[in-house]
TORKOL-4160 file (C-alpha; in steps of 0.2 Angstrom, whole numbers, padded with zeros to 4 digits, m for minus):
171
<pt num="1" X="m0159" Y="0121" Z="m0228"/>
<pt num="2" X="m0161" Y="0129" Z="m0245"/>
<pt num="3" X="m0143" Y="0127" Z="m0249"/>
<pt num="4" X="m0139" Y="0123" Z="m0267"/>
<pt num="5" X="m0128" Y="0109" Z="m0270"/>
<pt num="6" X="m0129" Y="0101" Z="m0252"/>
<pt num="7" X="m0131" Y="0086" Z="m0251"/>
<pt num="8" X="m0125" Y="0080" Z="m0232"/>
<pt num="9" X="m0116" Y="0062" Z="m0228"/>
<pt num="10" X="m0115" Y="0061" Z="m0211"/>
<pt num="11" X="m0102" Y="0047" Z="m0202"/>
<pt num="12" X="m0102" Y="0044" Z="m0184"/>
<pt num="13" X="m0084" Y="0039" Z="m0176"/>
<pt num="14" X="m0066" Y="0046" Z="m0180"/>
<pt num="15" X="m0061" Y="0028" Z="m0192"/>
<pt num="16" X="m0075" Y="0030" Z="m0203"/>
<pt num="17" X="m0073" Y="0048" Z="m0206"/>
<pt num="18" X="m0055" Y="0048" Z="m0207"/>
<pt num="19" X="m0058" Y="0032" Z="m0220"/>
<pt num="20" X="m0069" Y="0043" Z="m0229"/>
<pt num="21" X="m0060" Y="0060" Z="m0230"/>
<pt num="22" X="m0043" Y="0059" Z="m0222"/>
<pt num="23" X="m0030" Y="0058" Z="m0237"/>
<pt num="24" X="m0042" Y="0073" Z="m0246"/>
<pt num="25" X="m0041" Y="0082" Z="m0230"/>
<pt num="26" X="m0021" Y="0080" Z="m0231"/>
<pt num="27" X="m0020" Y="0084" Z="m0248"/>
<pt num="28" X="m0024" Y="0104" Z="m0243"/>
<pt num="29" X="m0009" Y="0105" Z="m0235"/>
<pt num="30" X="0002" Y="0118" Z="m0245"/>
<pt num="31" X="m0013" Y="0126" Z="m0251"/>
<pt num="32" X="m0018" Y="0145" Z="m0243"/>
<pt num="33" X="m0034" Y="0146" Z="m0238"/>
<pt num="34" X="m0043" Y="0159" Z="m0250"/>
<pt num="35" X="m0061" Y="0161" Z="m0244"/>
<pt num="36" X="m0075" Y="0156" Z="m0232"/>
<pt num="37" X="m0092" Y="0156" Z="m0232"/>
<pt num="38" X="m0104" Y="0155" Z="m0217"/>
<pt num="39" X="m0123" Y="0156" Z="m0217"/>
<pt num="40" X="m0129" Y="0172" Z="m0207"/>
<pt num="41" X="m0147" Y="0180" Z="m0204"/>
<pt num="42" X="m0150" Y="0197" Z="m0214"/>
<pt num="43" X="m0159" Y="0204" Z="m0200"/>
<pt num="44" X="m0147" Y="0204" Z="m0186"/>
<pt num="45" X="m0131" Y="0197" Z="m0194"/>
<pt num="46" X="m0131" Y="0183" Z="m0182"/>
<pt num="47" X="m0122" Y="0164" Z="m0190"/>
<pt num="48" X="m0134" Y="0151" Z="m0191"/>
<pt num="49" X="m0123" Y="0138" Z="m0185"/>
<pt num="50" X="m0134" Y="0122" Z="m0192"/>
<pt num="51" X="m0127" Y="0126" Z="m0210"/>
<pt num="52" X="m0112" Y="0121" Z="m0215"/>
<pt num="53" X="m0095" Y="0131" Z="m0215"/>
<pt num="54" X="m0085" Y="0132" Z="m0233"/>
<pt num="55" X="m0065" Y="0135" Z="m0233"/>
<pt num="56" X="m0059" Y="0137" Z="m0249"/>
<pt num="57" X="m0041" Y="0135" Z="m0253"/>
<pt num="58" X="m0034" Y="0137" Z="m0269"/>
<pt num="59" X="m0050" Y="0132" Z="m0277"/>
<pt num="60" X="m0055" Y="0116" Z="m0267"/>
<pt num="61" X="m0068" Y="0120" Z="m0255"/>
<pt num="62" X="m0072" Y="0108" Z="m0239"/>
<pt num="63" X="m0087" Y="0109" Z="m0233"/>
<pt num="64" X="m0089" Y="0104" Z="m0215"/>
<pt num="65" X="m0103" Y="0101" Z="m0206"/>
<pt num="66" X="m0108" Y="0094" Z="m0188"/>
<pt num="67" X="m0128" Y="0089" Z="m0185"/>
<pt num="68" X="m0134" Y="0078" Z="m0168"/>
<pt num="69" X="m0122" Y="0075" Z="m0157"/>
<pt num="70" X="m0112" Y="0065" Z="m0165"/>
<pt num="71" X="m0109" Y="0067" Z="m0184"/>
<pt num="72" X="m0099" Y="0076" Z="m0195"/>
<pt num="73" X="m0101" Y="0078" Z="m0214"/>
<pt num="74" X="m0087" Y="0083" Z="m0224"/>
<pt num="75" X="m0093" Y="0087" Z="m0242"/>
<pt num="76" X="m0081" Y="0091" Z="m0256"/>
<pt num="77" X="m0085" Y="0106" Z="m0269"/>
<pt num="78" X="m0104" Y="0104" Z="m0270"/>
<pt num="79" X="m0110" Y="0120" Z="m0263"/>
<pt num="80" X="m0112" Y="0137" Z="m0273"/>
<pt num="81" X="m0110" Y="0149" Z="m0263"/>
<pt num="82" X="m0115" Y="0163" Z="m0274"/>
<pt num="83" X="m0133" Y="0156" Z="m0278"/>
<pt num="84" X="m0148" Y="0163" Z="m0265"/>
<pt num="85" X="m0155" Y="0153" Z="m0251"/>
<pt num="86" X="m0170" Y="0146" Z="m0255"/>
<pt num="87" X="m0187" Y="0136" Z="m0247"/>
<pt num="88" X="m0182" Y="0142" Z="m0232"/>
<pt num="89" X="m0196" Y="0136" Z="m0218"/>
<pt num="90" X="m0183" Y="0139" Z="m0202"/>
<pt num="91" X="m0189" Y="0154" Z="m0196"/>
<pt num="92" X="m0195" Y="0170" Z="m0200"/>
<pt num="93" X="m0176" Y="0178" Z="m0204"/>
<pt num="94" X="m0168" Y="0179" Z="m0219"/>
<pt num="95" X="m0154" Y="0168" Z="m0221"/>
<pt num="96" X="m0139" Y="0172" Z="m0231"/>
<pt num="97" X="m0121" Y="0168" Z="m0236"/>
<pt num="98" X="m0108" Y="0180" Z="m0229"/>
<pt num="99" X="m0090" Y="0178" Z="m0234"/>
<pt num="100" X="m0079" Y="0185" Z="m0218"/>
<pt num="101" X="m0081" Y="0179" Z="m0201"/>
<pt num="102" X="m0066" Y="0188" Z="m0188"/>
<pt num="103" X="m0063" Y="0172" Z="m0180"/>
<pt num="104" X="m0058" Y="0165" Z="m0199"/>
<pt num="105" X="m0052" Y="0182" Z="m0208"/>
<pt num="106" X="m0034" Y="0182" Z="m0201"/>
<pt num="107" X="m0033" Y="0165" Z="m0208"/>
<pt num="108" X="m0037" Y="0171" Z="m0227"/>
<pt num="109" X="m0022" Y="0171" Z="m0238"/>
<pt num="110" X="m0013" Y="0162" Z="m0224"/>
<pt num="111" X="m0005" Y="0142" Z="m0231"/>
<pt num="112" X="m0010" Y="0127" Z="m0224"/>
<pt num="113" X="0004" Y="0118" Z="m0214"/>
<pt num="114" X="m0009" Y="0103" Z="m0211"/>
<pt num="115" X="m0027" Y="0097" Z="m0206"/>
<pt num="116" X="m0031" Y="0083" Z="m0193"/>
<pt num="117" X="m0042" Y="0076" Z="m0186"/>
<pt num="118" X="m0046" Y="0078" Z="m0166"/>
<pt num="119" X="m0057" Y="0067" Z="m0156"/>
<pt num="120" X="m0065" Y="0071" Z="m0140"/>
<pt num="121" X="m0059" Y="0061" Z="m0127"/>
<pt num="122" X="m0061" Y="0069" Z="m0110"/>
<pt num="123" X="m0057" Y="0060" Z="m0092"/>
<pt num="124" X="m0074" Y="0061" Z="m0087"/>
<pt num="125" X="m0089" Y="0053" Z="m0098"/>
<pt num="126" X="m0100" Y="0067" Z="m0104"/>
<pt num="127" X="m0113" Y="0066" Z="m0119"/>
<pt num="128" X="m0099" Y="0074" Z="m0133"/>
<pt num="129" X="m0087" Y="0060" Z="m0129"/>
<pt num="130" X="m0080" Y="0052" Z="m0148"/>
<pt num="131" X="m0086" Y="0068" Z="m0157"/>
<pt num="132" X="m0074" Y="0074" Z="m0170"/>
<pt num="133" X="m0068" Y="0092" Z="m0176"/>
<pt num="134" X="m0059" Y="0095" Z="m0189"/>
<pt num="135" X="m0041" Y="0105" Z="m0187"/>
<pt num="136" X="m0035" Y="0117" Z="m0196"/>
<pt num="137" X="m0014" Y="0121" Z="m0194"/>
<pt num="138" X="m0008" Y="0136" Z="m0203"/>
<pt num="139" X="0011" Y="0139" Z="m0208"/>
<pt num="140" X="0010" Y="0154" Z="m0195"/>
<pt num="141" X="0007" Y="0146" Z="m0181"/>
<pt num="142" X="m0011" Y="0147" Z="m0179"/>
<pt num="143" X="m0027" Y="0134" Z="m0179"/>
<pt num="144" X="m0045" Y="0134" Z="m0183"/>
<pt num="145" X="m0056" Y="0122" Z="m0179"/>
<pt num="146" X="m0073" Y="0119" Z="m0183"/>
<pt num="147" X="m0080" Y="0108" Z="m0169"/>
<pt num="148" X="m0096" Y="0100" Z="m0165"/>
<pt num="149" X="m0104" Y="0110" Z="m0153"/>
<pt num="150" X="m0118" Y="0097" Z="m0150"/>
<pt num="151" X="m0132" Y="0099" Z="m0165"/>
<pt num="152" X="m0122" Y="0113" Z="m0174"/>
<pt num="153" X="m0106" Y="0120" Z="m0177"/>
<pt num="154" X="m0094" Y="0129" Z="m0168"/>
<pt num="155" X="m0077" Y="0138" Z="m0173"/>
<pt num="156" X="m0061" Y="0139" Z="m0160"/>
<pt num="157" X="m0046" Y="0148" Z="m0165"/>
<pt num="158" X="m0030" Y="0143" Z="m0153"/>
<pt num="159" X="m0023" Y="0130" Z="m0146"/>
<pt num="160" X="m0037" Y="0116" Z="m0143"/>
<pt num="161" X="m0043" Y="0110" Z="m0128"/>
<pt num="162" X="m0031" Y="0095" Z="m0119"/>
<pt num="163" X="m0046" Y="0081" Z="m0120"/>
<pt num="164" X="m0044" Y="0081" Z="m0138"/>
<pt num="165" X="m0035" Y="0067" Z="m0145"/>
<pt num="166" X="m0026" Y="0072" Z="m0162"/>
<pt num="167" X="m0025" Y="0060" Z="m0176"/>
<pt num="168" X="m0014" Y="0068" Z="m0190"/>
<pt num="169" X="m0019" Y="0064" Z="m0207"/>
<pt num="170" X="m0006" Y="0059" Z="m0221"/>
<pt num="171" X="m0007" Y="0059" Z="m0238"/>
């Protein structure tokens, strides 16, 4: 993708990627979230959700990232977000780092109250069942997720969606 520093894991299935990152994850909490980053097109402005997103707060930066339909990567202070996209072959747009999204901005400068984990579990079978996003709980009140929104991201704001099973993390 271009993206300096990246350098995915991807993990399939809510034990190994909470075995992986939970107690990191839990560890932001009391932080304020202090930036973000997102990949959009120069041309048009629009995200290109197959990158990953960045939060940064209080100088860690996650790095989260959903590919297939199935797997998440979670990446830890890697990506430099300053540094130009490069050997891009995606298309013929111009990608580049934006740092505000209005979905994200009212979270900036806002603490972290605590981050789970949330598992798609719906009542019917459907091809995103065991998919995990990754919660975001501010001190406000508020939640941002980034979710896998089957072979890229996606970012809900709100309460989530009741066929999510929540699996608090703890330090």
């Amino acid at each position: 993708m271009g993206i300096s520093g990246f350098e995915p894991c991807f993990l399939t299935g809510i034990g190994a990627i909470r075995q992986a990152h939970g107690p990191r994850l839990a560890a932001l909490a009391g932080r304020r979230l202090t930036g973000l980053a997102l990949v959009r097109f120069a041309e048009d402005g629009d995200w290109y959700a197959d990158c990953p997103v960045v939060l940064d707060f209080d100088g860690v930066q996650v790095e989260v990232c959903h590919w297939k339909f199935d797997e998440l990567s979670i990446g830890w202070d890697t990506i430099d977000t300053a540094a130009t996209l490069t050997g891009w072959e995606e298309s013929e747009f111009t990608p580049e780092w934006s740092h505000s999204d209005e979905r994200m901005e009212p979270f900036v400068g806002e603490e972290l109250r605590e981050v789970a984990l949330l598992e798609w579990r719906p009542s019917d079978r459907d091809l995103a069942v065991g998919t995990v996003a990754v919660e975001f709980a501010f001190a406000s009140g508020g939640c941002l997720r980034i979710v896998n929104g089957l072979d890229e991201n996606s970012i809900e704001v709100g309460t989530a969606h009741p066929d999510y099973v929540r699996h608090g993390l703890v330090r």
